[in-house]
C-alpha positions in Angstrom: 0.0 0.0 0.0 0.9 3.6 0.1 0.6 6.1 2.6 1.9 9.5 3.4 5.2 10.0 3.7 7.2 11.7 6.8 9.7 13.7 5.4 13.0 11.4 5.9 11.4 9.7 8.7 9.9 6.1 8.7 6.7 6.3 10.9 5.2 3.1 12.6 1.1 3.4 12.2 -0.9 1.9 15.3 -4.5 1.5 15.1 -6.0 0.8 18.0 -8.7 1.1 20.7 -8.3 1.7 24.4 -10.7 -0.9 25.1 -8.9 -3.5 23.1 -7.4 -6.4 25.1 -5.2 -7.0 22.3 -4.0 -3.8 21.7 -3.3 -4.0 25.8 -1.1 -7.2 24.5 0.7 -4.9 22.0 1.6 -2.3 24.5 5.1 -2.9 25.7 5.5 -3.3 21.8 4.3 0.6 21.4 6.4 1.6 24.4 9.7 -0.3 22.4 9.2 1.1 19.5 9.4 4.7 20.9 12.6 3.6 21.9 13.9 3.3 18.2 16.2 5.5 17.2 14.8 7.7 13.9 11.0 6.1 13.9 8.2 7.9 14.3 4.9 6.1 16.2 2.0 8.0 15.4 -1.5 6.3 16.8 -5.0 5.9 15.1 -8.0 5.5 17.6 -10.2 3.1 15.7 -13.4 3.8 17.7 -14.0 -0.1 18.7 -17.1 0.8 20.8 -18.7 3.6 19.6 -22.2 4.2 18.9 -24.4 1.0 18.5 -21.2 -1.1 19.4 -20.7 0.5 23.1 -21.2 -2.1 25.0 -22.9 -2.5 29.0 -20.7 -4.9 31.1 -22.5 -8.0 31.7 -21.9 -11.9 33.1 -21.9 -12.8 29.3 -19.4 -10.3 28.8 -17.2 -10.9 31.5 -17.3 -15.0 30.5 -16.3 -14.2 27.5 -13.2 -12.0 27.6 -11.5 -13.5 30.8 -10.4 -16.1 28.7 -8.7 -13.9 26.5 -7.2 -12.1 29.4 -5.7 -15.0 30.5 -4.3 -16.0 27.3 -2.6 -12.5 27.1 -1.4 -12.9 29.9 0.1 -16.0 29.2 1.8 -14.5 26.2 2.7 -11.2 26.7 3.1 -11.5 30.9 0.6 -8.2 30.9 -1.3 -8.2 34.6 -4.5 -7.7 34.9 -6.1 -6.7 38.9 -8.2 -7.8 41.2 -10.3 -4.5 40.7 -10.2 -5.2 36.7 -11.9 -8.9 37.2 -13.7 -9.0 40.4 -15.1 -5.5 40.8 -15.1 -3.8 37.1 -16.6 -7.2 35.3 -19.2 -7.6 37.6 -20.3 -3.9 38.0 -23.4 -4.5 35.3 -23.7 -0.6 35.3 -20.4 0.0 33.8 -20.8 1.0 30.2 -17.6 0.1 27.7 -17.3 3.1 25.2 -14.3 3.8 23.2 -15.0 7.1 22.7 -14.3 9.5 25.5 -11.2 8.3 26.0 -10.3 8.4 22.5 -11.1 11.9 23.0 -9.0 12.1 25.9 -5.7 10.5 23.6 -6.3 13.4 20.9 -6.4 15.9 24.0 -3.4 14.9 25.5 -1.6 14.7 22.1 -2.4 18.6 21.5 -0.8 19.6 24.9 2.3 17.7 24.7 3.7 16.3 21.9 3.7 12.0 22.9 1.3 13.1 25.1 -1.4 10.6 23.3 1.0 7.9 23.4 1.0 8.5 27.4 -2.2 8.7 27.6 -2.7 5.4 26.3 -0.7 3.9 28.0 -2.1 5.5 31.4 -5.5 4.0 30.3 -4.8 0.7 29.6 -3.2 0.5 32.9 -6.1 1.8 34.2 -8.7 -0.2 32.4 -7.1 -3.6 32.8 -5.3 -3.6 36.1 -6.8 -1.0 38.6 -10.2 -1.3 37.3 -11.5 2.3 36.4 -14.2 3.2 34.3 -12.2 4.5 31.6 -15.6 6.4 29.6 -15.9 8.5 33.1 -15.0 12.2 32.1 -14.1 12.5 36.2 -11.4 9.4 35.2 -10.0 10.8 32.4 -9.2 14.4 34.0 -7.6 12.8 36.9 -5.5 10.5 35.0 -4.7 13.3 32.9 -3.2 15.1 36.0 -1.4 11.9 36.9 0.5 12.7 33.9 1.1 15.7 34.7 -1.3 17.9 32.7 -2.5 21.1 33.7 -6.5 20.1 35.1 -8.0 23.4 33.1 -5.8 23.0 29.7 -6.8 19.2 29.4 -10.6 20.0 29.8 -10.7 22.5 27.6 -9.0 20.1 25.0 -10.9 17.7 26.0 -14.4 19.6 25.4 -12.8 21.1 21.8 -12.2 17.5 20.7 -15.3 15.8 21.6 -17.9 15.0 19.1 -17.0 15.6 15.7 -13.1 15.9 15.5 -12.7 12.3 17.2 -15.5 11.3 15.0 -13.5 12.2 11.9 -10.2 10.7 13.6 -11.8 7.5 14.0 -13.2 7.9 10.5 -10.1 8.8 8.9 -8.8 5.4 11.3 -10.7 3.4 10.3 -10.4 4.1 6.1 -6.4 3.8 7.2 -7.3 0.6 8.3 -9.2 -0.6 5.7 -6.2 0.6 3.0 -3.9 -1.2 4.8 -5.6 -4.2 4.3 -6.0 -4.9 8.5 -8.3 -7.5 9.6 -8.5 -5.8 13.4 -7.4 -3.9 16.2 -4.5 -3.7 16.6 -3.1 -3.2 13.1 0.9 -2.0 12.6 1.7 -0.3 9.7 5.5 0.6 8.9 5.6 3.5 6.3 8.6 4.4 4.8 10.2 7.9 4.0 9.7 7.1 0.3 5.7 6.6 0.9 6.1 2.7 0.8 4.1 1.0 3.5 3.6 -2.3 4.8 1.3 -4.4 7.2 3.7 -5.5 10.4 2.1 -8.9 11.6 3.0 -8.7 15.4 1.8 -12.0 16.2 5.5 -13.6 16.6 6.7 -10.4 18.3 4.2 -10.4 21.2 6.6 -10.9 24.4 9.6 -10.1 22.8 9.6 -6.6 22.4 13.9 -5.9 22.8 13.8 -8.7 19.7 10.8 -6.7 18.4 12.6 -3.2 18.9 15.8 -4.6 16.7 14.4 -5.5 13.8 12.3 -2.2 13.6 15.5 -0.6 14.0 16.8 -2.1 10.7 13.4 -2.0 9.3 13.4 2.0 10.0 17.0 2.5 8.9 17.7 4.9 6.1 18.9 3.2 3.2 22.5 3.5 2.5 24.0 5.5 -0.5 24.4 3.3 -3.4 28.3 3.1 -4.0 29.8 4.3 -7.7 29.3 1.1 -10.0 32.5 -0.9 -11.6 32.3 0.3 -14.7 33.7 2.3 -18.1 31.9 4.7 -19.8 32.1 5.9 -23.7 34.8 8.4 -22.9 37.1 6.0 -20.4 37.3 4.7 -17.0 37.1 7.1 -14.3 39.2 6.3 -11.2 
């Protein structure tokens, strides 16, 4: 495929969603690919539960994902809490909704750059091991204090970005994830400063992120100046 390209950057593509236990999976991923010298990690909410597909907790519910929870787990060594599986899963008035704290990423991202990345990060934590209600404006405000943002500045964001900019972020995620040719959440895409992009499959990577953060380092390298060729031309050999 082809995407947009950064300048002389490479740029790693994450679509996501902050209710995705998969995406949770992916996370120290994310965090190591930060680390990689000359790469660029840009995110792409992909509105999982918005709409008709928020979701109320319910016994059903909570049957079905602890299995996946535990297989994550298992994989990646990501904890999940107490408060996420005894309190959280069974508190039937909880409502799952991607959508305020998508907001919240985009908020955080305008008042410090990486500051969506954090932000992420914060709320996954959240979500999956302490057990907050992650759709809560009152939650999102005071884990975007935790991080060190100003209260006021971060609400006002916050309140700019809601309805119809994070609507057209999650549109213009989801068409990204559609060209890319990505089944799910989360999708990687590696673009690279000539506008050439590929699908990552992170599958084999997932608990191995120092082996996952080398070989995006020579993924994201810049390609080396081709050296003169070996040959004569019409007029003689140059030297």
């Amino acid at each position: 495929m082809a995407a947009v390209s950064n300048g002389n950057t490479a740029t790693l593509h994450y679509i996501f969603d902050p209710l995705c236990g998969w995406c949770y999976a992916a996370a120290p991923l994310v965090d190591a690919a930060r680390g990689v010298p000359g790469l660029k990690v840009e995110f792409h909410g992909g509105g999982m539960m918005t709409g008709a597909n928020r979701r109320a907790i319910t016994p059903q519910w909570r049957e079905y994902v602890m299995p996946h929870d535990r297989r994550i787990a298992e994989l990646t060594g990501q904890p999940f809490g107490e408060a996420y599986f005894e309190e959280l899963l069974r508190d039937t008035g909880a409502v799952m909704d991607s959508e305020p704290p998508t907001t919240a990423i985009l908020a955080a991202e305008t008042l410090r750059e990486g500051g969506g990345l954090d932000m992420i990060h914060r709320l996954q934590h959240a979500h999956y091991v302490e057990g907050r209600r992650i759709a809560d404006a009152d939650v999102l405000k005071a884990l975007a204090v935790e991080l060190g943002f100003d209260a006021e500045a971060f609400a006002s964001a916050f309140a700019r970005l809601s309805g119809d900019a994070t609507a057209a972020h999650i549109a213009a995620s989801r068409q990204l994830l559609q060209r890319s040719g990505g089944q799910g959440f989360p999708t990687f895409v590696l673009t690279q400063p000539d506008g050439l992009a590929g699908r990552i499959d992170i599958g084999p990577w997932l608990g191995r992120a120092d082996e996952w953060k080398a070989q995006l380092a020579t993924l994201a390298a810049p390609p080396q100046s081709a050296a003169a060729p070996a040959v004569c031309g019409p007029d003689g050999c140059a030297i």
